[in-house]
N, CA, C and O atoms as CSV, one atom per row, in Angstrom:
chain,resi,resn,atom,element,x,y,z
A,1,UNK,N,N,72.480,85.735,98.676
A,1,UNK,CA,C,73.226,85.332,99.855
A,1,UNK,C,C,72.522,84.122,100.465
A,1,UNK,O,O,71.336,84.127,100.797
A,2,UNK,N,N,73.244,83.221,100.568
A,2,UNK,CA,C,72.666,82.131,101.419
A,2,UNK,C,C,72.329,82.294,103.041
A,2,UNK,O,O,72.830,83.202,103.705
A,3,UNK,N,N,71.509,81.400,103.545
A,3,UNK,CA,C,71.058,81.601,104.734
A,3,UNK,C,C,72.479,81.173,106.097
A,3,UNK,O,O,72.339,81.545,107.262
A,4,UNK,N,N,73.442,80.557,105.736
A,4,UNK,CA,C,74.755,80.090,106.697
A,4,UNK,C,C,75.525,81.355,106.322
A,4,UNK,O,O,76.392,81.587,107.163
A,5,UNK,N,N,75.481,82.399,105.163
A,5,UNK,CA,C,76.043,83.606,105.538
A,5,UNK,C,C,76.037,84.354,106.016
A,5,UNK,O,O,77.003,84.879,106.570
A,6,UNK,N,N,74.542,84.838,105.992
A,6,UNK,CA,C,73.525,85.805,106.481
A,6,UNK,C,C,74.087,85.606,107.806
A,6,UNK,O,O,74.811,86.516,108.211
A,7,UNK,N,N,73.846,84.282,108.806
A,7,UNK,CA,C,74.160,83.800,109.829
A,7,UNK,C,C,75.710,84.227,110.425
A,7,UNK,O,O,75.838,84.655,111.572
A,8,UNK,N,N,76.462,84.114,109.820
A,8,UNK,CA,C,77.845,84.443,109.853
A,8,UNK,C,C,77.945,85.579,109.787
A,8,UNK,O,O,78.831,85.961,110.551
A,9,UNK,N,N,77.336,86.623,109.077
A,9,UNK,CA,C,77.654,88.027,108.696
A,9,UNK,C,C,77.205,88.604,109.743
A,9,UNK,O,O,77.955,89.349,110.373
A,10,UNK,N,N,75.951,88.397,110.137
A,10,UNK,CA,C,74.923,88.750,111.366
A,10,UNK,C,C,76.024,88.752,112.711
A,10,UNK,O,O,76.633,89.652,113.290
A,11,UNK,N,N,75.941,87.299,112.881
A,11,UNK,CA,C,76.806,87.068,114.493
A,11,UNK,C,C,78.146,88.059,114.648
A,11,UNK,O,O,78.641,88.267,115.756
A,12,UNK,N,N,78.744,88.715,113.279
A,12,UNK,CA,C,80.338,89.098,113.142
A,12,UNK,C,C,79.934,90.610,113.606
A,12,UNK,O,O,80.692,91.336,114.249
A,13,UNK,N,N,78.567,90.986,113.163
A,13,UNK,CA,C,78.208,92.313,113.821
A,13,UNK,C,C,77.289,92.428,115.020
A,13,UNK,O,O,76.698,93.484,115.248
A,14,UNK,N,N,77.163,91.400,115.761
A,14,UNK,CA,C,76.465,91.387,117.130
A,14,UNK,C,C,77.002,91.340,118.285
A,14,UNK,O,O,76.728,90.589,119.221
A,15,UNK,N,N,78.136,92.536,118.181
A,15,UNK,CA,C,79.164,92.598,119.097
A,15,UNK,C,C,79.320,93.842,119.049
A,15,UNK,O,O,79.280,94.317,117.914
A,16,UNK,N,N,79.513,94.659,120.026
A,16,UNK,CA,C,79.711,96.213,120.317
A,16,UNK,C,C,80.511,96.823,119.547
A,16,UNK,O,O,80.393,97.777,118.777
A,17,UNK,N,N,81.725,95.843,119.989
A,17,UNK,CA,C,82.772,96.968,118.987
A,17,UNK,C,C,83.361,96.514,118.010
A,17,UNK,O,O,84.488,96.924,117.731
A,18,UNK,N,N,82.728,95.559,117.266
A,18,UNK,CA,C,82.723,95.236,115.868
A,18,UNK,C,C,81.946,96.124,114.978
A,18,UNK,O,O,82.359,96.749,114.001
A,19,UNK,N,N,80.336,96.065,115.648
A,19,UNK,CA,C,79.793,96.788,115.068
A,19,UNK,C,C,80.260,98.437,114.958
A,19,UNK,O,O,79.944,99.084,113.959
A,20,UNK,N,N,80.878,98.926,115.844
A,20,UNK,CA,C,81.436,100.270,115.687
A,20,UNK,C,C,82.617,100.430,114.728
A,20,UNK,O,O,82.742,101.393,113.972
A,21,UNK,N,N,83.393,99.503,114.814
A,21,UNK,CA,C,83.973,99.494,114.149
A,21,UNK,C,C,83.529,99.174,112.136
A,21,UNK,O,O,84.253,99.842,111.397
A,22,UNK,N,N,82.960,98.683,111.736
A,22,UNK,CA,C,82.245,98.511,110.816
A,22,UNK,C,C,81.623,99.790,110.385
A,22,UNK,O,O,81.866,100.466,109.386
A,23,UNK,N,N,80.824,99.969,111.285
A,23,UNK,CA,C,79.843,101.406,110.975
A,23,UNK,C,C,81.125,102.531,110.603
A,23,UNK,O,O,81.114,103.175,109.554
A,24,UNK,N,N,81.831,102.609,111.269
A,24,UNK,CA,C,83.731,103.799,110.962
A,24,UNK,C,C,83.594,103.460,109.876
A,24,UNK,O,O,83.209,104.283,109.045
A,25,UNK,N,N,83.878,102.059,109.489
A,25,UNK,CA,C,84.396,101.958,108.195
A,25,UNK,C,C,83.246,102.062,106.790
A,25,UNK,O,O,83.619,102.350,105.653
A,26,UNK,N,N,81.865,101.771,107.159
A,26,UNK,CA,C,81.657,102.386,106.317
A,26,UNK,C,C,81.299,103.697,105.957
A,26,UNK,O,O,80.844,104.016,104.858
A,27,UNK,N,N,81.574,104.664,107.169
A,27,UNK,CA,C,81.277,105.669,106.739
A,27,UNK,C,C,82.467,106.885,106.199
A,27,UNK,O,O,82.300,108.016,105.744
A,28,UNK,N,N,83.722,106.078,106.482
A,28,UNK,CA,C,84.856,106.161,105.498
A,28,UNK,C,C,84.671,106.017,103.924
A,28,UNK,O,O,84.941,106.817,103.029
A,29,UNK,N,N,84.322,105.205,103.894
A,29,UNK,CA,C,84.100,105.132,102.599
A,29,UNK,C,C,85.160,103.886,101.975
A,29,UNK,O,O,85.836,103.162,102.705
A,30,UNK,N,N,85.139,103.808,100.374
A,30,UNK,CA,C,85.974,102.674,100.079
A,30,UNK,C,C,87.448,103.409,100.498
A,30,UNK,O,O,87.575,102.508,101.327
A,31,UNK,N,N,88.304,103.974,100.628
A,31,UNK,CA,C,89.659,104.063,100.686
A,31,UNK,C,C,90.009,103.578,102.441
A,31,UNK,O,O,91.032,103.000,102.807
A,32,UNK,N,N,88.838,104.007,103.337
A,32,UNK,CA,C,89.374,102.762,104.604
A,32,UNK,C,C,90.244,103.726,105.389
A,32,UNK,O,O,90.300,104.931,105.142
A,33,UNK,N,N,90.849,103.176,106.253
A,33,UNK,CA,C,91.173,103.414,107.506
A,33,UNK,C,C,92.819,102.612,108.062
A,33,UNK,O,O,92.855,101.527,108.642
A,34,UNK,N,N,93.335,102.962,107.918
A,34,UNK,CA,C,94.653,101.960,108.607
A,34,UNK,C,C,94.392,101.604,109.721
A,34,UNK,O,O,93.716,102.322,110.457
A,35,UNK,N,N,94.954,100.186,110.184
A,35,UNK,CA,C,95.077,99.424,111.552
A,35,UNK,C,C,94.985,100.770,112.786
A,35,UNK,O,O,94.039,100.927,113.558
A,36,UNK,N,N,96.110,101.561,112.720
A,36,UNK,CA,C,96.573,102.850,113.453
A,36,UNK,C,C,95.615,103.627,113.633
A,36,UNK,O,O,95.101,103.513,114.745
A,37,UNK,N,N,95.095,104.509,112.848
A,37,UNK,CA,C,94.036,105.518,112.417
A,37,UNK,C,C,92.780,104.750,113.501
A,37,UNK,O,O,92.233,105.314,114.448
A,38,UNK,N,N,92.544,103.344,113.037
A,38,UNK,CA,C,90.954,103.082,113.346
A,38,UNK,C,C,91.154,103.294,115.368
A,38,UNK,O,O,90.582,104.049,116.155
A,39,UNK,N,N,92.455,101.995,115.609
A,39,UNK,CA,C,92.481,102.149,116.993
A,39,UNK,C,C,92.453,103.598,117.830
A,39,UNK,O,O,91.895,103.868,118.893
A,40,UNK,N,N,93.199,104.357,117.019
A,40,UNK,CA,C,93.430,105.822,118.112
A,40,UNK,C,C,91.954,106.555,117.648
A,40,UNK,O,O,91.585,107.163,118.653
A,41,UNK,N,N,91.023,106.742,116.631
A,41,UNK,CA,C,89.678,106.821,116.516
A,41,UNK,C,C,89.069,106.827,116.801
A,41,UNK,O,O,88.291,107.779,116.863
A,42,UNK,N,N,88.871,105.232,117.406
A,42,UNK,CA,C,87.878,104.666,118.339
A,42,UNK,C,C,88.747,104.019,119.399
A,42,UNK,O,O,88.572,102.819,119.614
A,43,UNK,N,N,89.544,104.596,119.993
A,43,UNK,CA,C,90.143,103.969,121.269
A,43,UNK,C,C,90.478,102.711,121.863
A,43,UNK,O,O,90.535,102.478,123.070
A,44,UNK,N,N,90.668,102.012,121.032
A,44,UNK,CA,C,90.786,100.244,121.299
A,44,UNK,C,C,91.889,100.438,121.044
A,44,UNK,O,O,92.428,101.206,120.247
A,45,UNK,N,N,92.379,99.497,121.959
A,45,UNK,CA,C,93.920,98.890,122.257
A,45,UNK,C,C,94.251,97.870,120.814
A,45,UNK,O,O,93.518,96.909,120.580
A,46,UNK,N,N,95.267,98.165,120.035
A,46,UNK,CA,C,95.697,96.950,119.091
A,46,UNK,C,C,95.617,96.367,118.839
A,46,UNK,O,O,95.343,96.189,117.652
A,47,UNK,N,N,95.833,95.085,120.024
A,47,UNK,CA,C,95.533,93.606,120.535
A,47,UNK,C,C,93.843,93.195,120.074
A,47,UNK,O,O,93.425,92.206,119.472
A,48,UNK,N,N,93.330,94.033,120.463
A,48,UNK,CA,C,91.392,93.909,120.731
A,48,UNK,C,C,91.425,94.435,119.267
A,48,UNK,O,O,90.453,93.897,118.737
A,49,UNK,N,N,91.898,95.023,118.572
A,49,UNK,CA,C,91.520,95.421,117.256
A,49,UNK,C,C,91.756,94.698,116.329
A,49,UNK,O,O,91.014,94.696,115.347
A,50,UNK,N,N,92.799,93.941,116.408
A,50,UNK,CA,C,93.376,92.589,115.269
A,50,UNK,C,C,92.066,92.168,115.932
A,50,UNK,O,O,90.995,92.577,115.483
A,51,UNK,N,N,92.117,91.515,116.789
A,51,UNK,CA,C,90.780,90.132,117.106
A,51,UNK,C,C,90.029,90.481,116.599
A,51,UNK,O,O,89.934,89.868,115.535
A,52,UNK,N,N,88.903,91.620,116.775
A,52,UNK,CA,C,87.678,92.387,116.074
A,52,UNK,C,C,87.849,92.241,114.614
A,52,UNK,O,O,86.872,91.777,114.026
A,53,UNK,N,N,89.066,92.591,113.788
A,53,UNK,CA,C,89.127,92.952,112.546
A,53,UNK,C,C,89.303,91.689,112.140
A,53,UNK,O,O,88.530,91.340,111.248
A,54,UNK,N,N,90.106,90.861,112.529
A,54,UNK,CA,C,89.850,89.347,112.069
A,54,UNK,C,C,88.601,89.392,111.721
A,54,UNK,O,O,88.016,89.726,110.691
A,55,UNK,N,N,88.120,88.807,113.254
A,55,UNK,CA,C,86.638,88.450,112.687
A,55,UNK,C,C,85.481,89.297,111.882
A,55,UNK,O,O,84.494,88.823,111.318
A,56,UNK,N,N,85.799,90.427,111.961
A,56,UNK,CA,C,85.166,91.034,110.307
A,56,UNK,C,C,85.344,90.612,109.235
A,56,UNK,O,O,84.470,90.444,108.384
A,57,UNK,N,N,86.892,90.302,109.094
A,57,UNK,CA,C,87.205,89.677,107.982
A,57,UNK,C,C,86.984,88.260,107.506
A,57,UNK,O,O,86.628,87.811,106.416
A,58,UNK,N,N,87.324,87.657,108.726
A,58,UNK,CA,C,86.300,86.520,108.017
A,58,UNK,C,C,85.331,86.250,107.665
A,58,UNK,O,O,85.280,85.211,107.008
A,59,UNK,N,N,84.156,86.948,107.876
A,59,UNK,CA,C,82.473,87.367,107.105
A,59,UNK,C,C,82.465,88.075,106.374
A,59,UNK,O,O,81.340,88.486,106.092
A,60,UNK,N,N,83.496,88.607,105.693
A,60,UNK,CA,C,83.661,89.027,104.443
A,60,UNK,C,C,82.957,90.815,104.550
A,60,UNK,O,O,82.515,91.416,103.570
A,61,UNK,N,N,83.021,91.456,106.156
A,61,UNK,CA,C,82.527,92.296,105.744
A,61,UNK,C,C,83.333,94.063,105.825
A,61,UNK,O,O,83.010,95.239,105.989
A,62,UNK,N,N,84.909,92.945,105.506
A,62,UNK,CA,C,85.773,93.973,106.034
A,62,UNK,C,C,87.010,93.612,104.725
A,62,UNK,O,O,86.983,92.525,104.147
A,63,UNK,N,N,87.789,94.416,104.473
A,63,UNK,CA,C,88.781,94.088,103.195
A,63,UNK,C,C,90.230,94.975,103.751
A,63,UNK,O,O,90.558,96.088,104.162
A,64,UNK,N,N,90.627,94.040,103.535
A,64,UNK,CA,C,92.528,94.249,104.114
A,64,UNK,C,C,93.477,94.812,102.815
A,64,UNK,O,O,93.543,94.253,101.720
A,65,UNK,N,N,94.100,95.891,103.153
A,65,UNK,CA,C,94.932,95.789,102.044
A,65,UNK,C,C,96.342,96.438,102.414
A,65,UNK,O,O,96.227,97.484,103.054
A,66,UNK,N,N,97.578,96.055,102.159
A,66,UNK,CA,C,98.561,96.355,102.783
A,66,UNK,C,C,99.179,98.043,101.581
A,66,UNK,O,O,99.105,97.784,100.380
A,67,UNK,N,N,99.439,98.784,101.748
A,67,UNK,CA,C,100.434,99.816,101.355
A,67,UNK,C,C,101.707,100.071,102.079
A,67,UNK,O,O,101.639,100.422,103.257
A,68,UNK,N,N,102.760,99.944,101.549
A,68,UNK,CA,C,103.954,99.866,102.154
A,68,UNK,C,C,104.105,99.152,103.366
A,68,UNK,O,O,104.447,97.970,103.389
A,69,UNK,N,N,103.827,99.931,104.532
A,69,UNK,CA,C,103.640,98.911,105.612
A,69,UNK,C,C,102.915,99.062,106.930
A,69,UNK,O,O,103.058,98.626,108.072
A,70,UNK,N,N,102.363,99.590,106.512
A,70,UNK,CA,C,100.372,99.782,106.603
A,70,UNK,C,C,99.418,98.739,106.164
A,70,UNK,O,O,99.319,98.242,105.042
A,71,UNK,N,N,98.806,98.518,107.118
A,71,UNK,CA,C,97.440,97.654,106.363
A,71,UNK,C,C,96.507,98.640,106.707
A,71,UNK,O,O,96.431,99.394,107.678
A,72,UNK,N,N,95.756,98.466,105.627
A,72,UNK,CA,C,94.090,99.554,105.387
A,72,UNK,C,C,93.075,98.791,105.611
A,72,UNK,O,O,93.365,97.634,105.306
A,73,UNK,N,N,91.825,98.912,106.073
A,73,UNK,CA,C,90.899,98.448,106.640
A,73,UNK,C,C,89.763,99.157,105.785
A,73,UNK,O,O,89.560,100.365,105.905
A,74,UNK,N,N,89.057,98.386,104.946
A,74,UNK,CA,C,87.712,99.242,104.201
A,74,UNK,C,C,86.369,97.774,104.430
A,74,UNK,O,O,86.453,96.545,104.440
A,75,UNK,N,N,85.269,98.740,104.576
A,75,UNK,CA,C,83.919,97.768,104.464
A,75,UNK,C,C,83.870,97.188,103.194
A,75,UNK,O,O,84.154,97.830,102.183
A,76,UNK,N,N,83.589,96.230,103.182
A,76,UNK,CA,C,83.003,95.348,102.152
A,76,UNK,C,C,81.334,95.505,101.761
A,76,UNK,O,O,80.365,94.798,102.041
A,77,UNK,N,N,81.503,97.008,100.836
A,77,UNK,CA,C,79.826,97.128,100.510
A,77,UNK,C,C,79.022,96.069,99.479
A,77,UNK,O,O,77.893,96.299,99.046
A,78,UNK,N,N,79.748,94.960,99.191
A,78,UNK,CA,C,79.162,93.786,98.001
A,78,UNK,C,C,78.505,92.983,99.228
A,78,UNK,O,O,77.391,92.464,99.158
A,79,UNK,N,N,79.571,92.935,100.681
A,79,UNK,CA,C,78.829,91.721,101.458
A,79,UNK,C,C,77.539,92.495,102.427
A,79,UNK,O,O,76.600,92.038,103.080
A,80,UNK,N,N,77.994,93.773,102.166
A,80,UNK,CA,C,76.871,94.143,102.990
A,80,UNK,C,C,75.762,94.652,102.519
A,80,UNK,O,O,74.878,95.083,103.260
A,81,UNK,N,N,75.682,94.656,101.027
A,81,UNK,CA,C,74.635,95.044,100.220
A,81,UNK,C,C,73.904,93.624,100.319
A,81,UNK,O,O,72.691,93.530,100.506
A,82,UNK,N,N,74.607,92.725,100.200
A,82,UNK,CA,C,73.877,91.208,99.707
A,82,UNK,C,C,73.537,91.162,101.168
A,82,UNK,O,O,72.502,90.510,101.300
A,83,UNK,N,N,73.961,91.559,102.223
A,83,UNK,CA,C,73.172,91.073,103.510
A,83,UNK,C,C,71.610,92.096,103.442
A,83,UNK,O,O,70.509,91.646,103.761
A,84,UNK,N,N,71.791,93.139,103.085
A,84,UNK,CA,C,70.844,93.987,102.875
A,84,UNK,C,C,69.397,93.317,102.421
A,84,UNK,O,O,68.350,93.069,103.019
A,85,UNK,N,N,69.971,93.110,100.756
A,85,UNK,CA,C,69.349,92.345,99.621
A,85,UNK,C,C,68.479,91.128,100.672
A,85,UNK,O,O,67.250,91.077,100.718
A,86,UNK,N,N,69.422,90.182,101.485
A,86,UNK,CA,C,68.798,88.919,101.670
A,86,UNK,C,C,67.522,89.181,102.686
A,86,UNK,O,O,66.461,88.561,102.614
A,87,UNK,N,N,67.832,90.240,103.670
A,87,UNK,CA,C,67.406,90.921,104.607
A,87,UNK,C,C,65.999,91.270,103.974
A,87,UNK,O,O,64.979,90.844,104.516
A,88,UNK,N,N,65.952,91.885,103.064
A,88,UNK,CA,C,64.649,92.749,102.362
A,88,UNK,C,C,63.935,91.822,101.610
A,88,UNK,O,O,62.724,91.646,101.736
A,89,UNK,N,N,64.795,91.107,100.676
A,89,UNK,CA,C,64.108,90.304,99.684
A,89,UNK,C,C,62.590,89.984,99.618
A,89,UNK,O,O,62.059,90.002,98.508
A,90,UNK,N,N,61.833,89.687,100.741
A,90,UNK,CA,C,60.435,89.520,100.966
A,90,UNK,C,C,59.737,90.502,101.845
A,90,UNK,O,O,59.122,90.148,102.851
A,91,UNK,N,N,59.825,91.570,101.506
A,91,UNK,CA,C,59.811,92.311,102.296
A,91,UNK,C,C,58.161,93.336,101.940
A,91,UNK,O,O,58.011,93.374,100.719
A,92,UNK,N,N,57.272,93.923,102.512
A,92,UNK,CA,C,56.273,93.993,101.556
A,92,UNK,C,C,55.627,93.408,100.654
A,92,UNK,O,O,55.017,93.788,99.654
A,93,UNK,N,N,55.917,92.034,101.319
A,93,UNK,CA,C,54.537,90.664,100.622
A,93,UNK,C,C,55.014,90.665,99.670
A,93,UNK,O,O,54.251,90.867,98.725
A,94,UNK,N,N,56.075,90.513,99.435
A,94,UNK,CA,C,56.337,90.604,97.708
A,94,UNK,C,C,56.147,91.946,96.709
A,94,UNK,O,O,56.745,91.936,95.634
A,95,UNK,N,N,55.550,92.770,96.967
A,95,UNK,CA,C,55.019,93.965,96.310
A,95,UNK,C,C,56.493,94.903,96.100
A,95,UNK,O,O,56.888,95.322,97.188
A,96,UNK,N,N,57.333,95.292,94.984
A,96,UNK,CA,C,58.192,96.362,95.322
A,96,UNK,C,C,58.307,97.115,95.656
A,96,UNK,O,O,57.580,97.946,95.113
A,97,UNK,N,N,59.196,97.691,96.766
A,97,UNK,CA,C,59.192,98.674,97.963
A,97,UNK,C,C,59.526,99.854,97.013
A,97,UNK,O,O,60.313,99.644,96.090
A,98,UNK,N,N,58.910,101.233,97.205
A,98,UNK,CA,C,59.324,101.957,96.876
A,98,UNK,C,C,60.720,102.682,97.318
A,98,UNK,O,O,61.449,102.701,98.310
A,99,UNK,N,N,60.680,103.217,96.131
A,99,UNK,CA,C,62.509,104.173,96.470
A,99,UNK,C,C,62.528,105.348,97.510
A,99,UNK,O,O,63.491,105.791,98.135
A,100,UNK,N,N,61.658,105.605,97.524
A,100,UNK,CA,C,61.118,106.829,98.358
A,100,UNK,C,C,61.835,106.936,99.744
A,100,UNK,O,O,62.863,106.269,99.863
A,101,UNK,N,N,61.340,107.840,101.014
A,101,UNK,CA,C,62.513,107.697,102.133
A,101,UNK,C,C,60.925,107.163,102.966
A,101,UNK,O,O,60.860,106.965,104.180
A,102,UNK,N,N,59.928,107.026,102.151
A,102,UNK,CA,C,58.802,106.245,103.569
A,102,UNK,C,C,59.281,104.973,103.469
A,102,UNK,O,O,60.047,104.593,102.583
A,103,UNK,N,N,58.790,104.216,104.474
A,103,UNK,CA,C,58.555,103.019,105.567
A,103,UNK,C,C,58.481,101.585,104.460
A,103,UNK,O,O,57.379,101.248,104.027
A,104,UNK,N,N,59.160,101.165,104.248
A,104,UNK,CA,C,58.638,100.379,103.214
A,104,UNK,C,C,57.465,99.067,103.639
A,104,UNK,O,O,57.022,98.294,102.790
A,105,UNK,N,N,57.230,99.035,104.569
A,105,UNK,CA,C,55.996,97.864,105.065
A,105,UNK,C,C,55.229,98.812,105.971
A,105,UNK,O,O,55.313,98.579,107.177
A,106,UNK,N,N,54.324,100.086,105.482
A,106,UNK,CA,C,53.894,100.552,106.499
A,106,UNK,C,C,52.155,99.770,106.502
A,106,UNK,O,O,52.040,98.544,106.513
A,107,UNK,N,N,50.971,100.673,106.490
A,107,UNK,CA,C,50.756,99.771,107.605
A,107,UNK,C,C,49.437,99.278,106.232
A,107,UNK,O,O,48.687,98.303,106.194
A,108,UNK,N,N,49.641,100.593,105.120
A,108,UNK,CA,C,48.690,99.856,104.125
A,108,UNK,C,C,49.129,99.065,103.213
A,108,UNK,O,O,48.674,99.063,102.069
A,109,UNK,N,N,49.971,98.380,103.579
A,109,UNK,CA,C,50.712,96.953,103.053
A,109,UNK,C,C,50.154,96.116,103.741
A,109,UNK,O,O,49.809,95.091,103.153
A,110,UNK,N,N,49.888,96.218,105.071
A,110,UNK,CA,C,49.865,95.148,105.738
A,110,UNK,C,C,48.474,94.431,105.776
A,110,UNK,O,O,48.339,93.378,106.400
């Protein structure tokens, strides 16, 4: 991931209820959420939910897909893995972080 994405991806979730909204969706999973479903969910008015979901979608960290005449709303786990990835990449001096559920830069890394 380049550093003007990272940037873009970042700012698209540094907003309250983007980020809530995001976090719904990924913990939906890939099949997502309809326009309908997400607003009455999480209580946002329509109007405020297109705007929000736009701009998810344009950082690529949100994926639209219409069924009949429904649109579905799912996270984009490729853009948010690679934000992950860019996020970590140097992470522990270079040394590979273990898989484990400890700390990955604790403190005898440092």
């Amino acid at each position: 991931m380049e550093t003007n994405t990272a940037i873009k991806v970042l700012a698209a979730l540094a907003q309250e209820t983007r980020l809530t909204i995001f976090r719904t969706l990924v913990q939906t999973g890939e099949y997502g959420l309809s326009a309908g479903q997400l607003a009455k969910e999480l209580n946002i008015p329509n109007a405020t939910l297109s705007f929000h979901l736009k701009e998810l979608t344009h950082a690529e960290l949100v994926i639209a897909r219409q069924e009949s005449r429904f649109i579905y709303y799912s996270a984009n786990f490729t853009t948010m893995n690679a934000l992950l990835g860019y996020l970590t990449e140097n992470c522990c001096a270079g040394t590979p972080c273990s898989s484990t559920v400890e700390i990955c830069c604790n403190e005898k890394n440092s």
